[in-house]
KEMIVEX-179198 format. One line per 3 residues: number of its first residue (from 1); for each residue x, y, z of C-alpha. Coordinates in pm, whole numbers. Layout:
BEGIN
NUM> X Y Z  ...
This chain:
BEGIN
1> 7292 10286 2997  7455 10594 3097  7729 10723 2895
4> 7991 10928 3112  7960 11310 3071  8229 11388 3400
7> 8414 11686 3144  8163 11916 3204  8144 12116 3507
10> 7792 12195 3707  7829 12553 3533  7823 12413 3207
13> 7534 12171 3267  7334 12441 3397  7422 12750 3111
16> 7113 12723 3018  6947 12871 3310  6819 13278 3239
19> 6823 13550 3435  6495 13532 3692  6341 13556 4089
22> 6085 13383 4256  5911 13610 4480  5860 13393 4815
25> 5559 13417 5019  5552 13470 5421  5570 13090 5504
28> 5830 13048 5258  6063 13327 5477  5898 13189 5812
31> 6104 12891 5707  6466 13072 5713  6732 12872 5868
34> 6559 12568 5868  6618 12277 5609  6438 11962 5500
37> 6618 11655 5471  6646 11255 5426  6841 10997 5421
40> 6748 10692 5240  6907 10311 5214  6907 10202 4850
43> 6982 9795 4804  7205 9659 4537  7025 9347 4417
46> 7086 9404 4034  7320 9277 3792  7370 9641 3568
49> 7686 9678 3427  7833 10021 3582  7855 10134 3953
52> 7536 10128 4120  7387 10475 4230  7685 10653 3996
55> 7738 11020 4137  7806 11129 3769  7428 10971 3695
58> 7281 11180 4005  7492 11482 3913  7365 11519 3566
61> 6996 11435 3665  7017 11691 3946  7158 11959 3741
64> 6930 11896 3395  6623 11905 3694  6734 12258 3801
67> 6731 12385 3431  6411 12233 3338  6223 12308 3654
70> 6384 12439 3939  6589 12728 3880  6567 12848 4219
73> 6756 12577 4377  7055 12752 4254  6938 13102 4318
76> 7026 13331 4617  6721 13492 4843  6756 13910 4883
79> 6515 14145 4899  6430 14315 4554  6434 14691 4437
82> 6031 14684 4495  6097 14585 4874  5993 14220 4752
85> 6178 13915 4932  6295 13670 4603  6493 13385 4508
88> 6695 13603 4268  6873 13347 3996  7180 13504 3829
91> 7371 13303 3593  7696 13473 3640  7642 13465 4054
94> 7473 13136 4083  7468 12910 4421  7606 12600 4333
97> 7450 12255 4454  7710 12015 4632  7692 11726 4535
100> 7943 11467 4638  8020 11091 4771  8166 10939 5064
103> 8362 10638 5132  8284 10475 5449  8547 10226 5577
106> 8342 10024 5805  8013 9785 5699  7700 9957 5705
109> 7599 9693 5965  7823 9890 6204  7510 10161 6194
112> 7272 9958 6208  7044 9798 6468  6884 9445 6387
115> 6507 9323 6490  6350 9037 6414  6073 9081 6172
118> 5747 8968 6257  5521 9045 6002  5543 9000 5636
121> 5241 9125 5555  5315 9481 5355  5709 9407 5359
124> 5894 9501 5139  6208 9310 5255  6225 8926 5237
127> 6468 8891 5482  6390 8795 5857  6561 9108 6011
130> 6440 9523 6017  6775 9732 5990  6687 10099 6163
133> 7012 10321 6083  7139 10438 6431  7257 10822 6330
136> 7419 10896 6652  7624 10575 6645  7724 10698 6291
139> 7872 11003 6378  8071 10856 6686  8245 10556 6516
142> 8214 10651 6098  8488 10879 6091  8248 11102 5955
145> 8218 11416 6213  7861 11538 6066  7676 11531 5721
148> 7670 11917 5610  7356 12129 5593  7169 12321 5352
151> 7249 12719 5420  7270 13037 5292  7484 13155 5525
154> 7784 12972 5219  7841 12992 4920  7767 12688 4712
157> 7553 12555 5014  7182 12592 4931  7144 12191 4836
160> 7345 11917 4949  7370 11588 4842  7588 11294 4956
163> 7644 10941 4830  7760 10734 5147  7912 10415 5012
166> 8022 10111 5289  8261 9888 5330  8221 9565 5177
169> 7862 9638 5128  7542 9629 4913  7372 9929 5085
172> 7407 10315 4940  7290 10567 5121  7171 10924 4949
175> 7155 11175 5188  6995 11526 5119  6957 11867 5261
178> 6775 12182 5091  6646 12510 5248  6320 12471 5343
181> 6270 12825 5210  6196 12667 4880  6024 12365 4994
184> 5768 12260 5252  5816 11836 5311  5549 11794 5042
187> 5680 11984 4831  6030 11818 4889  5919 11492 4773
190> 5758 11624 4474  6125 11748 4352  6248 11393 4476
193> 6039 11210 4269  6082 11444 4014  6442 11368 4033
196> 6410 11035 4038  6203 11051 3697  6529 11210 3551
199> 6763 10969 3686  6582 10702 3573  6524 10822 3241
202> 6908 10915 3206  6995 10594 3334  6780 10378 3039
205> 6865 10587 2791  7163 10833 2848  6958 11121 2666
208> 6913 11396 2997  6651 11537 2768  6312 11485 2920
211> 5961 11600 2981  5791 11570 3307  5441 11432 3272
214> 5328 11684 3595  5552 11970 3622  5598 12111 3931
217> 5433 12493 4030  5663 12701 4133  5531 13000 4111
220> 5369 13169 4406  5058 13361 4250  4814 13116 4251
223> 4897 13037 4656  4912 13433 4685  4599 13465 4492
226> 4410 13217 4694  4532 13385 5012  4405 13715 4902
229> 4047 13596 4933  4028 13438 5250  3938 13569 5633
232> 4177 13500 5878  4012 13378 6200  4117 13399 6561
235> 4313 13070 6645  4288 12996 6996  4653 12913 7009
238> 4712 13253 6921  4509 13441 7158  4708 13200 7414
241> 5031 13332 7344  4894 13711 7309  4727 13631 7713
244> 5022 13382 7863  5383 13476 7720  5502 13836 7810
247> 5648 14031 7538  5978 14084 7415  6193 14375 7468
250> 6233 14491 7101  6044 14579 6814  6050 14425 6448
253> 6040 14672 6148  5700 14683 5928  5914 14470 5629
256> 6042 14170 5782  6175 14021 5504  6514 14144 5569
259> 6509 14017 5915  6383 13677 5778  6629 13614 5569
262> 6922 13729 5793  6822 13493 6045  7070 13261 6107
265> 7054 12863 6036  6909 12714 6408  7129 12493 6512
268> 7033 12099 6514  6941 11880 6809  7145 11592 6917
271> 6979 11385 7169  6807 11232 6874  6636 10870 6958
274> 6409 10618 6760  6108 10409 6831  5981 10138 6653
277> 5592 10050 6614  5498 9702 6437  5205 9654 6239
280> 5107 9476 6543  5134 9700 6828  4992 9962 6663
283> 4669 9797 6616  4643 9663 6915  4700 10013 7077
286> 4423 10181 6831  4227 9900 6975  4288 9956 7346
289> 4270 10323 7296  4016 10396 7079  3929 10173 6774
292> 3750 10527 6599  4034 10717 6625  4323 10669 6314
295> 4694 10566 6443  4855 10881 6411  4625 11042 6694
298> 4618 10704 6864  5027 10760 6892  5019 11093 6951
301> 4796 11095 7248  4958 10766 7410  5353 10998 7375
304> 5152 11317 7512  5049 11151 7797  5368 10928 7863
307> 5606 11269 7809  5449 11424 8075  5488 11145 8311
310> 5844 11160 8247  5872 11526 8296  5761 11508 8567
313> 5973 11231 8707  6256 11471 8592  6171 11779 8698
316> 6041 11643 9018  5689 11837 8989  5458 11829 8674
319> 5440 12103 8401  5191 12324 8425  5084 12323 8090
322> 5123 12001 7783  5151 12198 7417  5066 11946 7122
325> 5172 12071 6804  5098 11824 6473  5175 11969 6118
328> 4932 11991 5819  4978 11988 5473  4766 12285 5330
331> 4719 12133 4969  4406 11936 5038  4294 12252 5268
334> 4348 12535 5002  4243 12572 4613  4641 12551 4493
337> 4766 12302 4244  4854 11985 4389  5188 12010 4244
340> 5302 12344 4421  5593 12289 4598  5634 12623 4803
343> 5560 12613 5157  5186 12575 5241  5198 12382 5556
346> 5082 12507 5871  5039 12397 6198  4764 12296 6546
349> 4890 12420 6879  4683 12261 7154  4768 12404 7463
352> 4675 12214 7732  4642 12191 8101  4859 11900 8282
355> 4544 11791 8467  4366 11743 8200  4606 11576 7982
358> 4714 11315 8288  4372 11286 8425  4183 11164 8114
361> 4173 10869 7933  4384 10780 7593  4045 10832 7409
364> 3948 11150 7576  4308 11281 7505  4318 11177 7180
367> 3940 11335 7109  4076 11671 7257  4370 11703 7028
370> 4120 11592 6756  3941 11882 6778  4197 12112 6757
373> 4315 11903 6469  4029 12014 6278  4023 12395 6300
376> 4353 12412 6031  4241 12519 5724  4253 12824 5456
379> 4106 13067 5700  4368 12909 6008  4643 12923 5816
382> 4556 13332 5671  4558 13364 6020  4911 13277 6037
385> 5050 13412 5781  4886 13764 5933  5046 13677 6233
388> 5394 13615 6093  5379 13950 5879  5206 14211 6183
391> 5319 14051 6483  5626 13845 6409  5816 13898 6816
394> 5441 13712 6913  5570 13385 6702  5919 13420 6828
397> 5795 13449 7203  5623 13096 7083  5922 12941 7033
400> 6052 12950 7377  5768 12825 7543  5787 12529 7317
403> 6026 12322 7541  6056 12059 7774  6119 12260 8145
406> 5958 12219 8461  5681 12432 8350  5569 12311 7982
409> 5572 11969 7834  5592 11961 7474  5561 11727 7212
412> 5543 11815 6790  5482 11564 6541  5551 11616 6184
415> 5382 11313 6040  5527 11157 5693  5364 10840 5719
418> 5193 10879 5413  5449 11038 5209  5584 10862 4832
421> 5896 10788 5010  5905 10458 4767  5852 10604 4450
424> 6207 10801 4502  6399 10559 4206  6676 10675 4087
427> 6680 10416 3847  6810 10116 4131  6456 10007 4276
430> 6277 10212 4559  6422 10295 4921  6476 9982 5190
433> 6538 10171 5471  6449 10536 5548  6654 10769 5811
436> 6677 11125 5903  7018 11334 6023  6978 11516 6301
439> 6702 11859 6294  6626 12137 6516  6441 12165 6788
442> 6387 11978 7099  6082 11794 7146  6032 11717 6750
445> 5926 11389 6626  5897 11241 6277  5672 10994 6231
448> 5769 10763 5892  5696 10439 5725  5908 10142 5807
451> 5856 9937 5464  6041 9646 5581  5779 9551 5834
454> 5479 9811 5752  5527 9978 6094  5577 10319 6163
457> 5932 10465 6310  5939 10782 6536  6236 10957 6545
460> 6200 11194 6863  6482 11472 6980  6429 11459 7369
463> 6710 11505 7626  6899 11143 7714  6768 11199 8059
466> 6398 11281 7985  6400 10907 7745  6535 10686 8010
469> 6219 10771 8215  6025 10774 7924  6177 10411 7825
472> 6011 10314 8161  5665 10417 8107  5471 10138 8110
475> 5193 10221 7873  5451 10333 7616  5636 10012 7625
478> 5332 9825 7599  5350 9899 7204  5675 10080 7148
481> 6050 9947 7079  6286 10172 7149  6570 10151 6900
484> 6832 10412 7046
């Protein structure tokens, strides 16, 4: 068991750390102002003597992590005196993690939304109910005005952890938020799992001494090295935006790395909203729309197709043009260690045409966004990076475009499906029930596991309006069930 350690202070746990920088690469600073984040339900159904999910136990794990392994965590990114962009770690200067609890004084039934469950098969839950954690409802009636974010824009900001704690309940909630400078969302659940290792060694044996059987890669060389030897080629996404999206009315400097890490944190997106997917529905919708094609681009075409029916229902005339953007991880794409946590992500644009996307069928939709699927890899991504470095207003000019308007539908799926989500013990048995705070962007969706049923849950930032019409769409409701 854990024996209490609360007299030192997070700068005496973490005196051992020495003098250092990580040199980030360009999708590390393409990342500025963004975070990565979770928010998962652990269930109390043990008898251990001591408080369940102790803050002093996640402290000390956290902190003995950074020391061992992550260093940077608690660094501060600049630009060095050879120009270089770095997580510079100085022990006499260093950013502090927050990590804190929260007492809720309301049930955590209060947040949540109850469904029958229908399937046992894969469950992890023996109950007869799936709980889906309604964020927006949190923030209303919690007391609890928002959940603070990762920046570096404070001091003592770069990682954030909470403990929520309810009323009268068995459910904890650990909610987390880093800078996505350090991390891509593979890379994020390799330090989680790492973390749990710690935790879960502290909490058997009180010793915070231990030794990771896969240590993470940090470093950025081998990525960098990798990079060096690779062609870009010409993504068709980017000669799109070079041909369709005017320019902008400044210039960037040759050494963006300043401007990078200047930028400041982009704000989040409220008009967050869930959908539900049983095991069920989703293979009967891989059946009806094409029994070759895997779920996630049986899902993705079937929201492409309904979004742009309710754009245009909004907007009273259809978009011109439907952009389809789906995340990759780069790992099983580039000759890196699989335990590199940096950022080596990248993502598909498919531009394209409303008549296309409306007048085709669920297969033929799906098949199209297929193939642009399968141009990302090592010489896609150089591309990128290229792009980011030499023509950095191009990307920016991007952004805009991606939007919901009456002239461009757009939907982007970051897919975590498959990610360890259940191996993150902290020493109290795995996850129950998995949640997200809110995140940037408009038209963003995470796809995730739901464990209690084995479905999938999409958390989707649309506008209010835009998802009552989408609510309506009868090919969509066929399969989905819309939470909130």
């Amino acid at each position: 068991m854990l024996a209490s350690d609360t007299t030192k202070s997070d700068g005496d746990l973490l005196a051992g750390l020495k003098p250092q920088e990580l040199e980030l690469t360009t999708l590390d600073l393409a990342q500025s102002g963004i975070t990565v984040d979770g928010l998962y339900f652990y269930k109390n159904t043990r008898q251990d003597e001591g408080e369940f999910m102790s803050i002093d136990l996640l402290r000390r794990s956290f902190l003995q992590l950074v020391v061992d392994h992550y260093p940077m965590i608690v660094g501060r990114p600049t630009v060095n005196s050879q120009g270089q962009a770095v997580i510079a770690i100085d022990p006499a200067n260093l950013c502090l993690p927050d990590i804190a609890e929260i007492h809720i004084d309301h049930p955590v039934d209060a947040f949540m939304t109850m469904r029958s469950n229908m399937s046992s098969k894969e469950s992890s839950n023996n109950e007869n109910v799936v709980r889906f954690f309604d964020i927006r409802r949190f923030y209303r009636e919690s007391g609890v005005s928002r959940l603070p974010r990762a920046t570096y824009h404070k001091d003592h900001s770069a990682a954030i952890i909470r403990v929520l704690r309810f009323k009268d309940s068995e459910y904890v909630a650990l909610a987390y938020s880093l800078s996505h400078v350090l991390f891509d969302g593979s890379g994020m659940m390799i330090f989680m799992n790492h973390w749990a290792e710690y935790a879960r060694h502290l909490h058997s044996t009180g010793n915070p001494d231990y030794q990771l059987a896969q240590p993470p890669v940090t470093s950025r060389t081998a990525m960098q090295k990798y990079f060096d030897s690779v062609e870009p080629v010409d993504p068709p996404f980017i000669r799109h935006f070079k041909e369709n999206v005017p320019p902008l009315p400044m210039e960037f400097p040759a050494n963006i790395a300043p401007v990078l890490i200047a930028s400041p944190d982009l704000p989040t997106y409220e008009d967050q909203h869930l959908m539900h997917f049983s095991p069920a529905s989703l293979e009967r919708m891989r059946q009806d729309i094409d029994k070759s094609q895997t779920v996630n681009m049986a899902l993705t075409a079937l929201c492409v197709q309904a979004m742009v029916r309710a754009n245009t229902l909004v907007y009273t005339t259809p978009p011109q043009i439907s952009y389809v953007v789906i995340a990759y991880d780069g790992r099983p794409r580039a000759n890196v260690p699989p335990n590199f946590i940096g950022n080596i992500s990248c993502t598909t644009v498919a531009p394209l045409p409303t008549q296309m996307v409306v007048g085709s069928s669920y297969k033929e939709l799906a098949t199209a966004i297929k193939e642009y699927s399968s141009m990302v890899g090592s010489e896609y991504t150089k591309a990128v990076m290229h792009t980011i470095e030499t023509n950095l207003g191009l990307l920016y000019r991007a952004s805009f475009t991606l939007c919901n308007s009456p002239q461009t539908s757009y939907f982007g799926l970051t897919a975590l499906r498959y990610m360890p989500f259940r191996t993150v013990d902290l020493g109290f048995g795995p996850p129950e029930v998995l949640s997200f705070d809110y995140y940037v962007k408009e038209g963003m969706a995470r796809m995730y596991p739901n464990y209690q049923d084995g479905g999938i849950d999409l958390i989707f930032n649309y506008p209010d309006a835009n998802f009552e019409y989408l609510k309506q769409d009868v090919d969509l409701a066929k399969y989905a069930d819309f939470i909130y």
